[in-house]
Backbone bond lengths (Angstrom), bond angles and torsions (degrees), N, CA, C in turn:
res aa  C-N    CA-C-N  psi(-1)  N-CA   C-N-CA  omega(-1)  CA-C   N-CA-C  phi
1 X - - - 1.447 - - 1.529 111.86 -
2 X 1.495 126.44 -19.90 1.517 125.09 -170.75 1.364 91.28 -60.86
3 X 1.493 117.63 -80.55 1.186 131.54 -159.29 1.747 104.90 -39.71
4 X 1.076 99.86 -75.81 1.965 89.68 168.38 1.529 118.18 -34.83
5 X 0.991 127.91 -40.03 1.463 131.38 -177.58 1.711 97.93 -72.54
6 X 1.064 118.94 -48.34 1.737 111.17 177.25 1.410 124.07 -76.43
7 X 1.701 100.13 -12.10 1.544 117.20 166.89 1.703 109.08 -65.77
8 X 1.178 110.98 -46.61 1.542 133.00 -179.85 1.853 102.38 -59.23
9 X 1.303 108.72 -61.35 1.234 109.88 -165.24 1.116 91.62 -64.08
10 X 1.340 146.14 -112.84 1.273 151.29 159.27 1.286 113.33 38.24
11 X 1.681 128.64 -37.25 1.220 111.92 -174.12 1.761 95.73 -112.39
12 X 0.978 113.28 4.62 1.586 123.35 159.22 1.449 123.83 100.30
13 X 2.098 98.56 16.51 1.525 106.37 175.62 1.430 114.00 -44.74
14 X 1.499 121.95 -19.15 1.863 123.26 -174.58 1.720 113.11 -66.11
15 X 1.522 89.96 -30.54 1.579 92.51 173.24 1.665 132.77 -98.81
16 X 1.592 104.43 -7.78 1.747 109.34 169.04 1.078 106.23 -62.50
17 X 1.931 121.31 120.02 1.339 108.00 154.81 1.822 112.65 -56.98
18 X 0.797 121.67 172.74 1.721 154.84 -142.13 1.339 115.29 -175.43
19 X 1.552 136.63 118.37 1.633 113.77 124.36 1.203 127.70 10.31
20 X 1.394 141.56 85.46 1.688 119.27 173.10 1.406 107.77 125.31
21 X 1.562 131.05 -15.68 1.271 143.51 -132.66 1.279 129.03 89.19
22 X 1.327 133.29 -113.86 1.394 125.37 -165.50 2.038 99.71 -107.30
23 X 1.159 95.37 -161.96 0.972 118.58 -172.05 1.497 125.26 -81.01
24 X 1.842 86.53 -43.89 1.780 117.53 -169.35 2.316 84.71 -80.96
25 X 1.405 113.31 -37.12 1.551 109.05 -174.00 1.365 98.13 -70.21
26 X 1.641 150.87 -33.14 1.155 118.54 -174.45 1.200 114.66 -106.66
27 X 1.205 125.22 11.91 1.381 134.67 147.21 1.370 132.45 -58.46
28 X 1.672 88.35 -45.87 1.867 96.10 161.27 1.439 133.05 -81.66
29 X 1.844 110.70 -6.10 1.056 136.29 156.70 1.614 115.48 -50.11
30 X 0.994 109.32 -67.65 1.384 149.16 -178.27 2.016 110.31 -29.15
31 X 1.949 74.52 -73.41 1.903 87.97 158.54 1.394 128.75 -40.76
32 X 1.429 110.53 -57.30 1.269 157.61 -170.75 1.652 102.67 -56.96
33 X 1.109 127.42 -44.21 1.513 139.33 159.00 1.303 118.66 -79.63
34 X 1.121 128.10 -26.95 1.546 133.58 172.96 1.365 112.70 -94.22
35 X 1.198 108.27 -1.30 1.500 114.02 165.09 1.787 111.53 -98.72
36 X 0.874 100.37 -38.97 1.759 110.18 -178.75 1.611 97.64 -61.50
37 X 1.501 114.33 -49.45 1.999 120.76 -178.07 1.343 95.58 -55.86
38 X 1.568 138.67 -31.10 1.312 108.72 -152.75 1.284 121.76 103.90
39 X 1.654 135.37 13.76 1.023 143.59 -170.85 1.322 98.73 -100.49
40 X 1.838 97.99 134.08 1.401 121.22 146.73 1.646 111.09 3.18
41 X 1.257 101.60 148.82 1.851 107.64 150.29 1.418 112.48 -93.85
42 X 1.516 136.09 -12.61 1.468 126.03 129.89 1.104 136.55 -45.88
43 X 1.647 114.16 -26.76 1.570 97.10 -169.38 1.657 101.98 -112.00
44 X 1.432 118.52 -4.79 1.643 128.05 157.70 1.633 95.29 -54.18
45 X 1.018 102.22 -69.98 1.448 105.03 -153.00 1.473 109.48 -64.26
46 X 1.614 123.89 -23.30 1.145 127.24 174.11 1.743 114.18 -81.91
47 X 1.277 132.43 -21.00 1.417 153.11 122.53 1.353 110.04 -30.53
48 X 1.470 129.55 -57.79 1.384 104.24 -172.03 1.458 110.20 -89.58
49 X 1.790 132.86 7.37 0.818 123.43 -167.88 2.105 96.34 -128.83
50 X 1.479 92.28 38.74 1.835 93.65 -158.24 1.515 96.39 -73.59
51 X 1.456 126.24 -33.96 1.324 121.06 -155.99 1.849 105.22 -95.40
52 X 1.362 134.40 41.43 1.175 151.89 -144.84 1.605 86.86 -104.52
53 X 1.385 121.95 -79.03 1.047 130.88 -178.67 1.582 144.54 -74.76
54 X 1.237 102.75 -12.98 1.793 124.90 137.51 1.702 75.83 104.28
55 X 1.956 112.26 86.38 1.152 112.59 157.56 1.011 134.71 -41.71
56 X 1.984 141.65 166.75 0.966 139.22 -176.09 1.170 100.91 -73.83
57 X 1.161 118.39 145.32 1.739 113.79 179.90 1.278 110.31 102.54
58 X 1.007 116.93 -37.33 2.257 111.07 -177.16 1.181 121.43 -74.93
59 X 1.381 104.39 120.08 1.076 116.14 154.55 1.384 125.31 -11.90
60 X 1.508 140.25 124.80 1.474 136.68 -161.56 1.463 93.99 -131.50
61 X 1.913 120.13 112.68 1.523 108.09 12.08 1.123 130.38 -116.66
62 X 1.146 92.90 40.05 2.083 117.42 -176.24 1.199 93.85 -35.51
63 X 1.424 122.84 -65.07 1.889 117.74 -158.88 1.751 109.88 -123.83
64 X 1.161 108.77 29.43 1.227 104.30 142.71 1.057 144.07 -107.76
65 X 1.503 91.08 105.91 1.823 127.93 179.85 1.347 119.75 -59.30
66 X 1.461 103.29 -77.33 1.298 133.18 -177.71 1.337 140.16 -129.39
67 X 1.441 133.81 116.12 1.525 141.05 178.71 1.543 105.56 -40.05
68 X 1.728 120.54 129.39 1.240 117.12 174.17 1.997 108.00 -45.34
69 X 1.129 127.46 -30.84 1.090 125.40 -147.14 2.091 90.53 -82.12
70 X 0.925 114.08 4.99 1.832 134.76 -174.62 1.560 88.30 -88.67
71 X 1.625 148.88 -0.04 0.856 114.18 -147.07 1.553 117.36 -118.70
72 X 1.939 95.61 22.11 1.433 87.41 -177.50 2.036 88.02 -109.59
73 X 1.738 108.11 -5.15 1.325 101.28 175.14 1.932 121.52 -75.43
74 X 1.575 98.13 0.26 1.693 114.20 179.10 1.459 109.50 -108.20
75 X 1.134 107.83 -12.19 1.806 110.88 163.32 1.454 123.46 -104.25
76 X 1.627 114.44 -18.78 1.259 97.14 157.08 1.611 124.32 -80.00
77 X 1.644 114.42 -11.47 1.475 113.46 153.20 1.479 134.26 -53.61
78 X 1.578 105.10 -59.24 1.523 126.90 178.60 1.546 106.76 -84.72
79 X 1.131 134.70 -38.48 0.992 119.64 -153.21 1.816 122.13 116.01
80 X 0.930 116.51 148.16 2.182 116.47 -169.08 1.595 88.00 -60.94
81 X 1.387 115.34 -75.97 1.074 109.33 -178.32 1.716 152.32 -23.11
82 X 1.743 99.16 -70.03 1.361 117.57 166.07 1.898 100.85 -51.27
83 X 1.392 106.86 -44.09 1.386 95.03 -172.74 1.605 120.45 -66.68
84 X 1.611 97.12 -18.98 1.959 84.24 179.79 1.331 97.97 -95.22
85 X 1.501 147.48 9.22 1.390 135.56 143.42 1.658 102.31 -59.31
86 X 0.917 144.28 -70.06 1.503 164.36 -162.92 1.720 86.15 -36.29
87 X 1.743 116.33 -63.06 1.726 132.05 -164.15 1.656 87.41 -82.49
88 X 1.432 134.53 -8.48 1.157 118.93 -172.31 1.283 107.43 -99.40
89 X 1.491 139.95 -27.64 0.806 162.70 107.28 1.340 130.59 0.76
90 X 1.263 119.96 -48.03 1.623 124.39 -179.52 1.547 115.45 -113.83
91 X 1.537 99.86 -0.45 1.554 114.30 170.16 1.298 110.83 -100.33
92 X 1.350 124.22 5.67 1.734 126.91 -143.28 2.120 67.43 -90.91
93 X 1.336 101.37 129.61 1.479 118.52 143.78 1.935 120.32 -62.80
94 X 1.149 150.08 98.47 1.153 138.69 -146.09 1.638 93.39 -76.50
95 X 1.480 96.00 -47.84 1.662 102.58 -143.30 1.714 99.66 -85.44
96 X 1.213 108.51 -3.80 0.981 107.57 157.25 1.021 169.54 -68.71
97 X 1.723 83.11 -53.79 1.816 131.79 171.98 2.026 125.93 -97.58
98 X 1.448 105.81 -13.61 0.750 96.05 -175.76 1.723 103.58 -109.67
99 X 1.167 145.04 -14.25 1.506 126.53 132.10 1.730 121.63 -26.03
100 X 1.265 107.96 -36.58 1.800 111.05 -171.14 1.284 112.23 -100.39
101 X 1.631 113.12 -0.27 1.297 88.57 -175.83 1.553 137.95 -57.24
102 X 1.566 115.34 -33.55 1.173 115.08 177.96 2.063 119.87 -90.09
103 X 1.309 82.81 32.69 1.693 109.39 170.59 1.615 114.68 -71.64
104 X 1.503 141.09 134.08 1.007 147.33 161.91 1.464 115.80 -21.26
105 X 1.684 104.96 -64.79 0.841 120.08 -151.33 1.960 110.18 -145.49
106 X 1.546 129.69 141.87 1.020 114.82 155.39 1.993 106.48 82.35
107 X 1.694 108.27 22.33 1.180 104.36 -170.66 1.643 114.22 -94.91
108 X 1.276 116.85 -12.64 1.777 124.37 171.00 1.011 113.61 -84.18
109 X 1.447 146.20 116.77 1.308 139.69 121.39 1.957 134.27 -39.32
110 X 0.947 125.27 124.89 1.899 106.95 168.38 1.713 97.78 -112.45
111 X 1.880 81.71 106.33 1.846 101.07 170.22 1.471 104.23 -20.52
112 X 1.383 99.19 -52.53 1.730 108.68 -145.18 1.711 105.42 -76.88
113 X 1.153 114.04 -22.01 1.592 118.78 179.41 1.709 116.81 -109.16
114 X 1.614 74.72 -33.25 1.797 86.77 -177.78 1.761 121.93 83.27
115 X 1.866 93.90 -3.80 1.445 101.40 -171.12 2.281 92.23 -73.79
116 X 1.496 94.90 154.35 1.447 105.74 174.05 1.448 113.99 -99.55
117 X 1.033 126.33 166.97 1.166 128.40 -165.79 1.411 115.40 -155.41
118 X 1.548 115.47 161.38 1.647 116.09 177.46 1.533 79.22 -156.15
119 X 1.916 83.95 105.32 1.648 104.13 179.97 1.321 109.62 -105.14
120 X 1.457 125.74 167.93 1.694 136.06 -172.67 1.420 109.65 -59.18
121 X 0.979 106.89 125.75 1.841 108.50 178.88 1.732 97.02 -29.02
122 X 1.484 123.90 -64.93 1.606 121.79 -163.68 1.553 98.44 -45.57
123 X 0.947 111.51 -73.95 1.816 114.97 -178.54 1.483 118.92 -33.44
124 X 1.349 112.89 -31.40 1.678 121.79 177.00 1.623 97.99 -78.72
125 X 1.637 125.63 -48.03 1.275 141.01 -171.03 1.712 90.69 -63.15
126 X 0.812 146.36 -51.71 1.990 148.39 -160.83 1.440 106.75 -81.23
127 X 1.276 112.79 -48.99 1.443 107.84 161.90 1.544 126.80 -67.01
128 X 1.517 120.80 -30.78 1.274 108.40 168.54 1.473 115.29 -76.60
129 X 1.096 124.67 -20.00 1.691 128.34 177.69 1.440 108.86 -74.12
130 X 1.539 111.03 -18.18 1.558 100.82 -161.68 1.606 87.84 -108.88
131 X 1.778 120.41 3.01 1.468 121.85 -176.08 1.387 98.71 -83.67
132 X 1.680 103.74 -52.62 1.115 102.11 -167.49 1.800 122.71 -60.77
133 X 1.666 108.72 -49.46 1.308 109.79 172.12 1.377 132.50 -27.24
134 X 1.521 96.99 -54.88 1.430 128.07 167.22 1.561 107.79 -29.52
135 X 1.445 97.72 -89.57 1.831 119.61 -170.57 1.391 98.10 -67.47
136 X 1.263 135.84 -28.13 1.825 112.63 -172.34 1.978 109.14 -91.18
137 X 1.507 97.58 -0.86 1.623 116.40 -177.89 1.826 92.03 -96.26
138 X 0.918 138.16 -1.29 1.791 131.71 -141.66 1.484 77.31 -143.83
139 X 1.329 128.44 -39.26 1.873 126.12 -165.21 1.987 89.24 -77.09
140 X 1.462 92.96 -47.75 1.732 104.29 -163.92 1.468 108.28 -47.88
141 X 1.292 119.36 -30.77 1.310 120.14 -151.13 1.709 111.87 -128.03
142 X 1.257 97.45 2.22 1.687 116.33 170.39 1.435 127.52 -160.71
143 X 1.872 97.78 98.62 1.162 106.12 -160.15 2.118 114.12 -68.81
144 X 1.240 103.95 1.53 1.722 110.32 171.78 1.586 102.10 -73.41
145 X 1.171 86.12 -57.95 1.622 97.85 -178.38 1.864 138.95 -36.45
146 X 1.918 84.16 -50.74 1.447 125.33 146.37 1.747 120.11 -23.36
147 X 1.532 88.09 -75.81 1.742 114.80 -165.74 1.442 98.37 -83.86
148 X 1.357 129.35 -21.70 1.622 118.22 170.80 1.266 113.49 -95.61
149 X 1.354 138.54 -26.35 1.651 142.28 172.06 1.081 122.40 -90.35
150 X 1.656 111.52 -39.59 1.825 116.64 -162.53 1.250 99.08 -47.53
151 X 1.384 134.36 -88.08 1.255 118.50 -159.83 1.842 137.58 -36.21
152 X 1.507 96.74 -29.98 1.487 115.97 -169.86 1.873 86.08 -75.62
153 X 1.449 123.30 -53.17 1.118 113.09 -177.65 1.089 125.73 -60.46
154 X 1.335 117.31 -48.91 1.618 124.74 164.36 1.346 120.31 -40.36
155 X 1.510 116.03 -26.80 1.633 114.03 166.44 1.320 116.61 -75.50
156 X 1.433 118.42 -35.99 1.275 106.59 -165.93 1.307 92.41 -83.46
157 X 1.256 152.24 -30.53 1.480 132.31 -175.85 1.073 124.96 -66.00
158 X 1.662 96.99 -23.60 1.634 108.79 173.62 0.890 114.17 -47.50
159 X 1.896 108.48 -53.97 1.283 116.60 -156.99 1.637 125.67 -97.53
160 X 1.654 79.49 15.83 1.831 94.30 176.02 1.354 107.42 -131.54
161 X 1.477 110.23 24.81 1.558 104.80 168.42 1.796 128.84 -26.73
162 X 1.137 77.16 -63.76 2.258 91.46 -172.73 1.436 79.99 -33.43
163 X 1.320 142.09 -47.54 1.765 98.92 -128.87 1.857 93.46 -129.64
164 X 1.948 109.45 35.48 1.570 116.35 144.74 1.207 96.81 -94.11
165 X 1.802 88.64 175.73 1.779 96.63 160.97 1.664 98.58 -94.94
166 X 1.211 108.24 -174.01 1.581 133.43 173.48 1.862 95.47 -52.37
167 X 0.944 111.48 -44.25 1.950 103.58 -166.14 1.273 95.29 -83.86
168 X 1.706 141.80 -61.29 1.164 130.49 175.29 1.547 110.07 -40.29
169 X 0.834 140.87 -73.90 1.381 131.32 -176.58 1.627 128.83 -40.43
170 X 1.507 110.69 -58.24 1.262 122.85 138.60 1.835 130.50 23.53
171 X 2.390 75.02 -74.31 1.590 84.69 -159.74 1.636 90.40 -106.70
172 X 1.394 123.00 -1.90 1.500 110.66 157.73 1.431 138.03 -81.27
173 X 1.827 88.22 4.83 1.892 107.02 179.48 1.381 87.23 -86.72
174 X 1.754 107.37 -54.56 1.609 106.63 -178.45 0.997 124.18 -47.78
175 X 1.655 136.13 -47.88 1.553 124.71 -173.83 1.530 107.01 -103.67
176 X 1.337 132.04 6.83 1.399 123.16 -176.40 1.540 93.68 -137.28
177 X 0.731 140.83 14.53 1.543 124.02 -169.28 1.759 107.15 -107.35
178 X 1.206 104.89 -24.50 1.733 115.19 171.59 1.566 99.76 -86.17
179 X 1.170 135.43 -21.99 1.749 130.39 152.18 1.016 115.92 -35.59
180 X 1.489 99.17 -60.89 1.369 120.11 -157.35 1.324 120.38 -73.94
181 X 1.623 107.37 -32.67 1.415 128.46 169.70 1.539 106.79 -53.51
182 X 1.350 118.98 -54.86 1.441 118.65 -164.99 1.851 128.32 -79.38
183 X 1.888 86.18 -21.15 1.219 102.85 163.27 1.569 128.32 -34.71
184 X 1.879 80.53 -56.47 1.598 115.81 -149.20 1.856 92.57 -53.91
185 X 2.155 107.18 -46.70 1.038 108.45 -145.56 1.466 107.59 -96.65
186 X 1.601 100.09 16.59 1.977 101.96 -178.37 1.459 110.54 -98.87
């Protein structure tokens, strides 16, 4: 984890404001919750290194870190693996992929290629742990954020239970599930 953490500093996550403080703090948040669930030391490290490739959804140039073509200098840090959670992760098509996730077949999009995919249950399981960390760390620390997403998030976790563990879910009843509650009743 050092070396990722000096990977982070270095490209100046210490100074993005963030929800929470900086950028480089909810990143280490991030870890920090995926360590408490029970996650891998691939999928921590692919969590603390999620915003590398400027996920779908970010703000631009909030999280641009690093050029995909950076990506064999983030796997000889992390590892081949952790690093294609990290590209699995910041390639995830949202609007695509996350209606399908609990699809047979053909449920990933990659924004960046556009090719589709029907990836290994674990790889579907690392990205939702590193979704959830993400968004229930981003709900925690910004209550707009909270009151405009929670519910929409709270569905999809619902509806992608199978593939958290017991603690990710947990803490998305805990920070989204009173969203979701009030949603239900407006």
């Amino acid at each position: 984890m050092e070396q990722s953490v000096a990977l982070l500093v270095s490209l100046g996550a210490g100074t993005v404001k963030h929800p929470g403080g900086t950028l480089l703090a909810h990143l280490l948040r991030v870890e920090q919750m995926l360590r408490k669930w029970g996650a891998s030391d691939e999928i921590r490290e692919a969590g603390l290194l999620h915003a590398l490739f400027a996920p779908d959804g970010s703000p631009d140039p909030f999280y641009t870190m690093l050029s995909l073509d950076e990506r064999p200098r983030v796997a000889s840090i992390i590892g081949a693996y952790a690093e294609e959670l990290v590209y699995f992760y910041g390639a995830c098509d949202r609007e695509y992929t996350y209606p399908r996730l609990m699809d047979p077949s053909e449920q990933w999009r990659d924004r960046f290629t556009s090719e589709v995919k029907t990836p290994r249950d674990d790889r579907l399981r690392g990205l939702m742990e590193i979704t959830a960390a993400n968004e229930v760390d981003i709900a925690s620390h910004n209550p707009g954020f909270r009151a405009m997403y929670g519910a929409e998030l709270f569905e999809l976790f619902s509806r992608t239970r199978p593939l958290l563990s017991d603690g990710a879910w947990a803490h998305c009843q805990s920070v989204l599930g009173e969203q979701a509650s009030q949603h239900q009743h407006a």
